[in-house]
LUMKOL-667256 format. One line per 2 residues: their letters; for each residue x, y, z of C-alpha. Coordinates in steps of 0.5 Angstrom, whole numbers. Layout:
% residues N
a = X/Y/Z ~ ...
END
This chain:
% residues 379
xx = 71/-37/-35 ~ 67/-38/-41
xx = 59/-35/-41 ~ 57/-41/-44
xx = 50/-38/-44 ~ 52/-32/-49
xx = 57/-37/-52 ~ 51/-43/-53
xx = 44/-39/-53 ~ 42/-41/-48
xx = 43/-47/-41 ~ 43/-53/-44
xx = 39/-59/-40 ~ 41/-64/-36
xx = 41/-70/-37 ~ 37/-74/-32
xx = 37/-81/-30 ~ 33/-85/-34
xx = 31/-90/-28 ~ 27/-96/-31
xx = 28/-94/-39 ~ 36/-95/-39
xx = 40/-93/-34 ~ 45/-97/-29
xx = 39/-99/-25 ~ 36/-103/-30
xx = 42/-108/-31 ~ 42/-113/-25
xx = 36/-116/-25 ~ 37/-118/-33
xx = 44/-120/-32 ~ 42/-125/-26
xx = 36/-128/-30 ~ 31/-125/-25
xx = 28/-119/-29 ~ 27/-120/-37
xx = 31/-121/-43 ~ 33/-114/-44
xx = 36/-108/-42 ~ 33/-101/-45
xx = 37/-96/-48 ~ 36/-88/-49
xx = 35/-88/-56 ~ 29/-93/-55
xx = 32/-100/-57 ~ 35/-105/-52
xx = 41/-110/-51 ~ 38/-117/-52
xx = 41/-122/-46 ~ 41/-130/-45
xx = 42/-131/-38 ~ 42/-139/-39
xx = 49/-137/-42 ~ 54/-135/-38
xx = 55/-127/-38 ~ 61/-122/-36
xx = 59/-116/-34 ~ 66/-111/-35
xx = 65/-104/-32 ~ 70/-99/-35
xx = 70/-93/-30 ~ 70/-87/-34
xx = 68/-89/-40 ~ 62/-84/-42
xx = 59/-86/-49 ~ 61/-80/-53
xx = 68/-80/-51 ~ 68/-87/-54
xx = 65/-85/-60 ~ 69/-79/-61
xx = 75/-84/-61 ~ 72/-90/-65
xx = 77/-91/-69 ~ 82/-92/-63
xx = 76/-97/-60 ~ 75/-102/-66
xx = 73/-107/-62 ~ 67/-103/-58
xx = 66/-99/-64 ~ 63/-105/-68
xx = 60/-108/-62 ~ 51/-108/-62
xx = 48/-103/-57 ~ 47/-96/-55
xx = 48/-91/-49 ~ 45/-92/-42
xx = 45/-86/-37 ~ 49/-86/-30
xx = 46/-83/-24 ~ 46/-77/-21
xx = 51/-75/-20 ~ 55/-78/-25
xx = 60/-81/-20 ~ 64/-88/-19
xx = 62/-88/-11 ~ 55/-87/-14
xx = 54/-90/-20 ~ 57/-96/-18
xx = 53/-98/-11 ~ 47/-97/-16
xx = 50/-102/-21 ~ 51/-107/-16
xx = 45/-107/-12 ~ 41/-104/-17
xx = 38/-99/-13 ~ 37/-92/-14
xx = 42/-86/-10 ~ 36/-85/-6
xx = 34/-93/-3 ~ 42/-95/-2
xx = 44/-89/1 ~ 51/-88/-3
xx = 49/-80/-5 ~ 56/-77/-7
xx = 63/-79/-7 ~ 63/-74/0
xx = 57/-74/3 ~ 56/-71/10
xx = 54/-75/15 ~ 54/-75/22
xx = 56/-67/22 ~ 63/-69/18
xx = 64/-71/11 ~ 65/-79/9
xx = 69/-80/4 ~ 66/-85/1
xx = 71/-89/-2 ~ 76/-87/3
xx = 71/-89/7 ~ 73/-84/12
xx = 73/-76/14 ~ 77/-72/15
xx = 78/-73/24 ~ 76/-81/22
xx = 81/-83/16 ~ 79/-91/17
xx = 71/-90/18 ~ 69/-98/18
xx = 67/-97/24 ~ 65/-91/26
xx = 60/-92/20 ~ 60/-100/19
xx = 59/-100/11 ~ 53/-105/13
xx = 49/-99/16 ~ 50/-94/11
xx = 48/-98/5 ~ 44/-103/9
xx = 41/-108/1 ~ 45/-114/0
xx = 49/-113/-7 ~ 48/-118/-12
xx = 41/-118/-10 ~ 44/-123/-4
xx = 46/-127/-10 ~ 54/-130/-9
xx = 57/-128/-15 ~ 64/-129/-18
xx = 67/-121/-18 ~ 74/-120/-21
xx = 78/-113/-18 ~ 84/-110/-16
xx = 86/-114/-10 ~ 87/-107/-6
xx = 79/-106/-6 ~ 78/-113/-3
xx = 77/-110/5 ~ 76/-103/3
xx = 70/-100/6 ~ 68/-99/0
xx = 68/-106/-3 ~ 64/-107/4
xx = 58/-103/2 ~ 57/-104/-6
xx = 61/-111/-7 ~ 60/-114/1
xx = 57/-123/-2 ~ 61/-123/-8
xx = 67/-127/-9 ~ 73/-123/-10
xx = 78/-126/-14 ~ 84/-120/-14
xx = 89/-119/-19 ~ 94/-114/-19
xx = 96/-113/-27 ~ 90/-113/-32
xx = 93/-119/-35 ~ 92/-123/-29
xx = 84/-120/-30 ~ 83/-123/-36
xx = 86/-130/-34 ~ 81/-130/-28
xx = 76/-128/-32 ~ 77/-133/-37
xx = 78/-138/-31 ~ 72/-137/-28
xx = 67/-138/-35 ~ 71/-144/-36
xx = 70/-147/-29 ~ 63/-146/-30
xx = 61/-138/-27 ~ 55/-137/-30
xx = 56/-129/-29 ~ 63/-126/-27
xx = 62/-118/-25 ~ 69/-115/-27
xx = 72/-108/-26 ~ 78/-104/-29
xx = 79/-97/-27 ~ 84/-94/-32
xx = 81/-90/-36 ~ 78/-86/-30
xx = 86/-85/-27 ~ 89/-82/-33
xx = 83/-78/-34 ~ 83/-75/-28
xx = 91/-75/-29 ~ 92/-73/-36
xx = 85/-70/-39 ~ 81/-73/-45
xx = 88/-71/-49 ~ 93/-76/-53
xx = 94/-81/-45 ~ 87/-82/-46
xx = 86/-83/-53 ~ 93/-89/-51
xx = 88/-91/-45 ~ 81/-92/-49
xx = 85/-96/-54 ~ 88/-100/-50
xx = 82/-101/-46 ~ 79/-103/-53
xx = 84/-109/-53 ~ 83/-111/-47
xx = 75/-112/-49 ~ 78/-116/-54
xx = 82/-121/-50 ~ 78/-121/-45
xx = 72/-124/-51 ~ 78/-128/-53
xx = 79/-131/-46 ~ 72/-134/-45
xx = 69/-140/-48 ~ 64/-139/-54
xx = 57/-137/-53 ~ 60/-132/-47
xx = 57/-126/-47 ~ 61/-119/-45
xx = 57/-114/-43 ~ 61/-107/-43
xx = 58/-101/-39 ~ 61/-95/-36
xx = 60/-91/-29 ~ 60/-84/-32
xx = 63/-81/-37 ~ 68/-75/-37
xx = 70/-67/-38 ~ 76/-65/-39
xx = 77/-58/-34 ~ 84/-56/-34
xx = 85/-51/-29 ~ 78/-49/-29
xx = 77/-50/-22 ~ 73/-44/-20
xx = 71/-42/-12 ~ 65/-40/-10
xx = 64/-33/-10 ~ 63/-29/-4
xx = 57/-27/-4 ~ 54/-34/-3
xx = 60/-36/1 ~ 56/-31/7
xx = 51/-36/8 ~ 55/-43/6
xx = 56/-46/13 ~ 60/-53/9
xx = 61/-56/3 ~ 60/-64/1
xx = 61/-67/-6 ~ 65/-66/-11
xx = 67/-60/-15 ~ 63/-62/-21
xx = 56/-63/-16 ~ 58/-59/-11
xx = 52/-58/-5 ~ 51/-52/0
xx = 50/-53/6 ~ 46/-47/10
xx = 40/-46/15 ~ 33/-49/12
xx = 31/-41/14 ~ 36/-39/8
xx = 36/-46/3 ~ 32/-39/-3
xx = 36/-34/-1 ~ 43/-38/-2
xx = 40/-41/-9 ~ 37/-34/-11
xx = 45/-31/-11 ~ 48/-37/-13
xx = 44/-37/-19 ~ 46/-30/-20
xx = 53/-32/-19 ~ 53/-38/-23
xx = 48/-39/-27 ~ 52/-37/-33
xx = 56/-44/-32 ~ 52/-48/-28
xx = 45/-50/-26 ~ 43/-49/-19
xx = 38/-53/-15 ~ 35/-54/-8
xx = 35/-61/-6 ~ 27/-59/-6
xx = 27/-58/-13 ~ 31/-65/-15
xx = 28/-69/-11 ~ 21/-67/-14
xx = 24/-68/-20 ~ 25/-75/-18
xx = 34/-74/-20 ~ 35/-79/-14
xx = 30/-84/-16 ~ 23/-85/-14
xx = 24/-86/-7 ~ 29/-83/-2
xx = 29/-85/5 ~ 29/-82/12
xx = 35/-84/13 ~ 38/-82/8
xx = 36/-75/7 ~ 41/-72/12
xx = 47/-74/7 ~ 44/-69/2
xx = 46/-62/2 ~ 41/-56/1
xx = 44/-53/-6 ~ 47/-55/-12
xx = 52/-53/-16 ~ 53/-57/-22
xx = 57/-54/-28 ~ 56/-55/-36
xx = 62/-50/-37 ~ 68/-54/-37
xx = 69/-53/-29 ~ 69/-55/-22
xx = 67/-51/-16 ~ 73/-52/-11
xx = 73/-54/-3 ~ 79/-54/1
xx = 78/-60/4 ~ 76/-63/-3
xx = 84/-65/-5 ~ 88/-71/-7
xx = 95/-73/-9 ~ 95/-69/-15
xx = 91/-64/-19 ~ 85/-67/-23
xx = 85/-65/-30 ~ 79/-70/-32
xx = 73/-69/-28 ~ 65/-71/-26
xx = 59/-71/-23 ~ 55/-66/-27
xx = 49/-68/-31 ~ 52/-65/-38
xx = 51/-72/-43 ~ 59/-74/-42
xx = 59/-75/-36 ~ 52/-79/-36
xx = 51/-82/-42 ~ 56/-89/-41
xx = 56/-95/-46 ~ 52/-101/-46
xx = 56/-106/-52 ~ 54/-113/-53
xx = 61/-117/-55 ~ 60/-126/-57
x = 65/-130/-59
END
């Protein structure tokens, strides 16, 4: 494993969300025509939108703004496309960062906190929607209950996903009001997305989730350069496909890291106060007694420090990480302390797994997985 200090001079800083000023939080309000005309940008500019005319809001899972640039000459379309970068939240990850997108909120108001987050004395896999002893949970935690705010801000919208998603709990929590329209090959995507402009749609919120796919599959290597590229033509189609004036808003959820074999354990020394794990392997929570909560972050430190920042839910939460706000019910989903790598790595959890081993990876503050495109395209 790397020492990315010595390498690097020092640990660089995590990229907070930027609530209020250019976040992912910030585009709801705007798109529905309920919040100003602008969307702030990190770089201290902003997207002009007219929500008189009809919008599309694309969400491109995955793709974070430096990959993007990176590969500018692989996305023309995007690449020549007005505006800049926003931020993800924290963490960095689709369960997350999607719930904040579509309700508006903070991870700290709407209760999704993680891709797994302890609940109830076991771990839910939030898009899963299940545990480990309750693989279907959706009633066990109604998806309602857990995140009680109305998607959309309670307005019915026209929503174009995979058919699949349609009664996931999931969908319950972060898409429940809108109008599912599936589609099972994105040529079909783009159709209904044009259909529904054309049939008078004044706002079509859309999702494609294939640049995350084989990023987690295949890294950040030639699969995804394929894949960012493709994905540029279906910006292009799907701009194509809409009446004139249509404006296409292109974002992402979160960026990515390539991590290879990095997958690392927590060392043993720490392990002796771990009493569970929740998150994921690039935002990894510790879960221990609150008697224990500094001594545990004290040794991952020692331990990690090199590779990953180390905090307490304490030290975040004051530093305003997962919004301004966090309520009561929501606290106990958190862990006590985070491990969030800046080197290419993850911390595993045997209970952390799926159908094959993930290459590409997030959840971590480091800029590629928190600094996500906002592109304005007009036909």
């Amino acid at each position: 494993m790397p020492d990315v200090i010595t390498e690097f001079g020092g640990p660089p800083s995590p990229v907070l969300p930027a609530f209020g000023s250019g976040c992912l939080t910030d585009l709801l309000p705007v798109v529905l025509g309920l919040g100003g005309a602008s969307i702030p940008t990190v770089d201290g500019g902003a997207v002009e939108v007219d929500a008189r005319q009809p919008i599309v809001l694309l969400v491109l899972d995955g793709l974070g703004w430096d990959q993007l640039r990176e590969r500018a000459a692989l996305a023309p379309v995007m690449s020549n496309c007005s505006g800049a970068a926003i931020t993800s939240v924290a963490p960095s990850t689709t369960a997350t960062a999607l719930t904040s997108i579509t309700t508006g909120l903070t991870p700290g108001e709407h209760g999704i906190v993680g891709y797994r987050m302890a609940i109830d004395g076991e771990v839910l896999n939030c898009l899963r929607w299940g545990t480990k002893s309750r693989p279907d949970g959706r009633r066990v935690w109604p998806p309602s209950s857990l995140q009680p705010y109305e998607p959309f801000l309670g307005e019915r919208v026209d929503m174009v996903s995979k058919a699949e998603f349609r009664t996931s709990g999931f969908s319950g929590a972060h898409l429940r009001g809108a109008d599912l329209h599936g589609y099972r090959t994105t040529a079909v995507m783009v159709h209904e997305i044009g259909r529904l402009v054309r049939e008078g749609s004044r706002f079509v919120y859309a999702y494609y989730d294939g640049v995350d796919k084989v990023s987690h599959e295949h890294g950040l290597g030639g699969a995804f350069d394929a894949e960012v590229a493709f994905a540029d033509r279906l910006v292009a189609d799907v701009v194509a496909t809409v009446p004139s004036g249509t404006q296409v808003l292109i974002t992402a959820d979160h960026g990515q890291v390539d991590c290879r074999d990095g997958l690392v354990d927590v060392a043993p020394e720490v392990m002796e106060l771990v009493e569970s794990f929740s998150g994921e392997a690039r935002f990894r929570w510790l879960h221990t007694d609150k008697d224990r909560i500094d001594t545990l972050a004290a040794r991952a430190e020692e331990a990690h420090g090199q590779v990953a920042w180390i905090r307490t839910f304490e030290q975040m939460a004051d530093e305003g990480w997962f919004g301004p706000v966090i309520r009561h019910e929501v606290r106990d989903r958190f862990g006590d302390v985070a491990l969030m790598p800046f080197a290419p790595i993850g911390f595993d959890d045997p209970d952390d797994g799926g159908p094959f081993p993930l290459v590409g990876r997030h959840g971590s503050l480091t800029s590629a997985e928190m600094l996500v495109p906002l592109l304005l395209a007009t036909n």
